[in-house]
N, C-alpha and C positions, 0 to 999 in steps of 0.2 A: 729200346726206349720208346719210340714212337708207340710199338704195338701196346704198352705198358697204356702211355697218353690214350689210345682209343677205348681201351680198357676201362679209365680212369671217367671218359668224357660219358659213356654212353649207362654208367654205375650213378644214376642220380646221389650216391652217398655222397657227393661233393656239396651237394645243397646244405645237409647239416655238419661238414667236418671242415670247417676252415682250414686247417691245412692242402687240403685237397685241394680245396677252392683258390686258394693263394699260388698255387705250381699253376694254374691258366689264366692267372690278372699277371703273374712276374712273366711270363712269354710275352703279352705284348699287351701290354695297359690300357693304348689307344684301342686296338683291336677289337677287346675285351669289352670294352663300353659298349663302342658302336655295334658289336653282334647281340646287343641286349643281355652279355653275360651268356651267352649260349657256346660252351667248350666245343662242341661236335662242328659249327659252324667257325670258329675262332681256327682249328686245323686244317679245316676244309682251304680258310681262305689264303692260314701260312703258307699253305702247300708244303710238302717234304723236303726242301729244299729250306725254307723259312725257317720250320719247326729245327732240322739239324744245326743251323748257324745258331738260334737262340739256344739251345743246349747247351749249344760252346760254352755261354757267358755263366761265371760263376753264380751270382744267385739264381740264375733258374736251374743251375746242377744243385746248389740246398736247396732248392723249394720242392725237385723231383724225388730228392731223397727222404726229407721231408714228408712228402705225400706218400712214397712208398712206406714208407713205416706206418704213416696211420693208418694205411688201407692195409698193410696185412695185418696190423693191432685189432683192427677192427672184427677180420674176419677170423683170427685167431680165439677171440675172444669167444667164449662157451656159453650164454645164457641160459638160465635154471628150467626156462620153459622147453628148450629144446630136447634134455634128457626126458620131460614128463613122456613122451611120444604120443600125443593127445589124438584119441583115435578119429575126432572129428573136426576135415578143415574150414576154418571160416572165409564165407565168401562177401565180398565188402561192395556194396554197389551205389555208385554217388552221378549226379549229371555231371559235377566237375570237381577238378584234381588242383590245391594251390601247391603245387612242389619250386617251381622256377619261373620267372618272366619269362624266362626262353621257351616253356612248355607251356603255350596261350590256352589252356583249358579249364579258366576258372575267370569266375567276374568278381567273387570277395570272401566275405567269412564263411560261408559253409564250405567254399573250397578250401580254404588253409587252413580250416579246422581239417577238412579229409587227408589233407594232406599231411598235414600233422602227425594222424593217426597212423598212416603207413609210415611216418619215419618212425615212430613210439615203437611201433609192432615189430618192425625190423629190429631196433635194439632188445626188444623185448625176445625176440625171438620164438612168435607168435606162428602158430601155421595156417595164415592168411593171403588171399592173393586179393585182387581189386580189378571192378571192372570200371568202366567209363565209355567217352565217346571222345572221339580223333576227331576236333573240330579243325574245318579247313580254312575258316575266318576267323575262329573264337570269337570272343565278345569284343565289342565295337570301343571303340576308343572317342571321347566325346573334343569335339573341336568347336569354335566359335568362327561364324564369317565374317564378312566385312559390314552386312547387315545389323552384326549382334545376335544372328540368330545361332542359335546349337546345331550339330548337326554330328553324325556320328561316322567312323572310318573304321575302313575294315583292313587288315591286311593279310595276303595270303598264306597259307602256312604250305610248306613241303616237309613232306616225312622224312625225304632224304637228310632234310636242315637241321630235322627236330633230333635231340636225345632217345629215339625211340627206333627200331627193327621189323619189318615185316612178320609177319608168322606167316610163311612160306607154308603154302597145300591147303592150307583153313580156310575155310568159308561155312555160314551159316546161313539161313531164309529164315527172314518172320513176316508172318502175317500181315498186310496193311490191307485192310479190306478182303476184297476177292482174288490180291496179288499178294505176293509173294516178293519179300526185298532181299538181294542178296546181301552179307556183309563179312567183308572181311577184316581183319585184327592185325593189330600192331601190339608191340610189346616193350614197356619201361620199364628199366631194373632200379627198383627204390631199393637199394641197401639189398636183403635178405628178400622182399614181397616183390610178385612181378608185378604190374598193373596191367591188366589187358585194356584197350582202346580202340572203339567200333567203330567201323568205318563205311558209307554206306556210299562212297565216290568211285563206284565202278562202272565201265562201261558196259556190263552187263545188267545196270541199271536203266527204265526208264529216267530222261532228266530230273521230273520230279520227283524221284523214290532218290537218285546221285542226292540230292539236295538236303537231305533231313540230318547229315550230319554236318552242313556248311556253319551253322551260329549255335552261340551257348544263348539258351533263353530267348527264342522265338515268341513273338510276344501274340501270334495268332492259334487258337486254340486246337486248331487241326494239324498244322504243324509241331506243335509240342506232345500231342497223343503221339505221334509219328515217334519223336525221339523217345519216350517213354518207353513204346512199343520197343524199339531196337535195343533200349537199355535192360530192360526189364526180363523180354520175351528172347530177345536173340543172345541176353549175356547170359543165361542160363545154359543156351544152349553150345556157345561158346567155351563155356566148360567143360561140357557135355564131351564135345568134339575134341577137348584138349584132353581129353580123359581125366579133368580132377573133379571129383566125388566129393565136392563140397556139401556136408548135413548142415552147417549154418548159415543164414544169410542174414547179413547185418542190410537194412535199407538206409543209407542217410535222405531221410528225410521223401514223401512221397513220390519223389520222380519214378522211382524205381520199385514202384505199388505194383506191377504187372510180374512183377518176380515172382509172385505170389502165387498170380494166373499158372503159371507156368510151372509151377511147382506142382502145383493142384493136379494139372494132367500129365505129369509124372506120376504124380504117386496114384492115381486110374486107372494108367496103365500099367505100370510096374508090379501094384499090391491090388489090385482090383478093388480099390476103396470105392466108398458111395462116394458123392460127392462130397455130403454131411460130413463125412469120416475125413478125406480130403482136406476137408478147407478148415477143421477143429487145429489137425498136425501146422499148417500151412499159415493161421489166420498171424496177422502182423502186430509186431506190439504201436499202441498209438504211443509215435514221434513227431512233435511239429504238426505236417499236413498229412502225416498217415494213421488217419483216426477213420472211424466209422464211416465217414464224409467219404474220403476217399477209397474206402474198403469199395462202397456200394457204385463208384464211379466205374471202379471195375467190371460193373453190370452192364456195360453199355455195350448193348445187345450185337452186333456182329460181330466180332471180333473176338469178345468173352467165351460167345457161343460155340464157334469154331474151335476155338481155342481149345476149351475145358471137353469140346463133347457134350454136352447138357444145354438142355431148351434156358432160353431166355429166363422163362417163368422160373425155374430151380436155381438158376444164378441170383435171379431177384431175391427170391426168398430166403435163399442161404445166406445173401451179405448182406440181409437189412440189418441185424442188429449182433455185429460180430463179439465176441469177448475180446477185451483189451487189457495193458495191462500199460500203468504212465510210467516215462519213465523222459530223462533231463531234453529239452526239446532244443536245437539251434534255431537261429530267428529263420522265420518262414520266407519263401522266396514264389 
């Protein structure tokens, strides 16, 4: 039963199947609260010894049986997208993920819209995965002092606490200037879609390159190229390394406009494309803030430069005036 409970804790499908959700508030209500609704954290703290006593007690044996039936119903259950065997997988790339309080990787509506989307996809039985970023503060939390003035609080995140898993032997570099940042991946199972989650807190890092995935929405302009860069440029390659062969990439919204980059010198390298040829396959549909605007931001010349292989001047000219195509936009951030 326990191994079943770890099972249950570390399968985010608890966030949309109240049954689920209801076998870890009837273990321990108080508990439950105070760990901000976080299952993985809630066992941790029963210890095995806690968890086996509350078993004992008859509603939490119907709430476990309960929850086993809706979690094998769920994966029992065969959706129509799954037989099509769609020969191309979609890759879903967002700054942040609204799935659970427990999982600090979002500050509002563009995250629970993204989040949204991978529980949809999961029912849908879509063949998409998601990337993101393993914020080690997430976004701040606003308090008032004794002055009246605002002020903002951070709290720490450990991965061990979080619903989330290492990817053991992964690691990726992207470019930040004339260096190279290492980063390594974590992995949450939303229902059927994994989400992969970058992580850039190693000490194979200089401290300031550790630091670019500590906050969601860095309000300094050189800091947020940074996590762009590692979302954009390192979640591609992330893939890459995990060996799935994603042909689509969904961007929510400009954060992850460098995806693009990076696609670019894929297809350079792989298909000997011009650049032109390149960046026609590659160009982004305009969402929000990934419109021409941001196409041509991608020009900023070190890093593009590197990146794609091709002089500054060729990057200029090929994103001044990209083809677009509109389509429903979420509020801009």
């Amino acid at each position: 039963m326990q191994e079943e409970l770890k099972q249950f804790a570390y399968d985010l499908l608890w966030t949309w199947q109240p049954r689920i959700e209801h076998l870890f508030r009837t273990l321990d209500p108080e508990l439950w609260k105070s760990t901000r609704e976080n299952p993985v954290l809630l066992l941790s703290q029963l210890g095995d010894e806690g968890v086996r006593g509350a078993l004992e007690r008859p509603e939490v044996q119907r709430a476990f049986d309960d929850a086993q039936t809706a979690y094998r119903d769920y994966y029992e259950r065969h959706p129509r997208f799954m037989d099509a065997q769609a020969p191309l997988g979609i890759a879903y790339f967002s700054l942040e993920f609204g799935l659970s309080e427990c999982l600090p990787i979002y500050s509002g509506g563009l995250g629970v819209l993204a989040g949204d989307h991978l529980k949809a996809t999961s029912d849908l039985g879509l063949p998409l995965v998601a990337v993101g970023l393993l914020y080690k503060q997430g976004f701040g939390r606003q308090d008032i002092d004794q002055g009246g003035r605002q002020f903002e609080v951070y709290s720490e995140n450990r991965g061990s606490d979080l619903p989330v898993n290492k990817v053991e032997g992964v690691e990726v570099e992207a470019p930040i200037g004339q260096r190279n940042v290492r980063i390594a991946v974590w992995r949450a199972q939303v229902g059927r879609v994994p989400l992969f989650l970058l992580d850039t807190d190693l000490e194979a890092n200089p401290q300031d390159l550790r630091g670019i995935t500590d906050r969601l929405y860095v309000p300094e302009p050189d800091r947020r190229l940074r996590q762009e860069i590692v979302l954009g440029i390192g979640g591609v390659r992330v893939l890459r390394a995990l060996g799935l062969d994603s042909g689509v990439f969904h961007l929510n919204e400009g954060h992850s406009f460098l995806c693009a980059l990076e696609r670019i010198r894929e297809l350079r390298a792989s298909r000997q494309m011009t650049l032109e040829e390149a960046r026609l396959v590659s160009t982004p549909a305009s969402c929000g803030t990934c419109s021409a605007r941001t196409w041509r931001r991608s020009a900023s010349p070190s890093t593009a430069s590197w990146t794609l292989g091709a002089s500054v001047r060729a990057i200029r000219a090929s994103g001044s005036a990209p083809p677009t195509r509109r389509c429903a936009s979420p509020t801009n951030r």
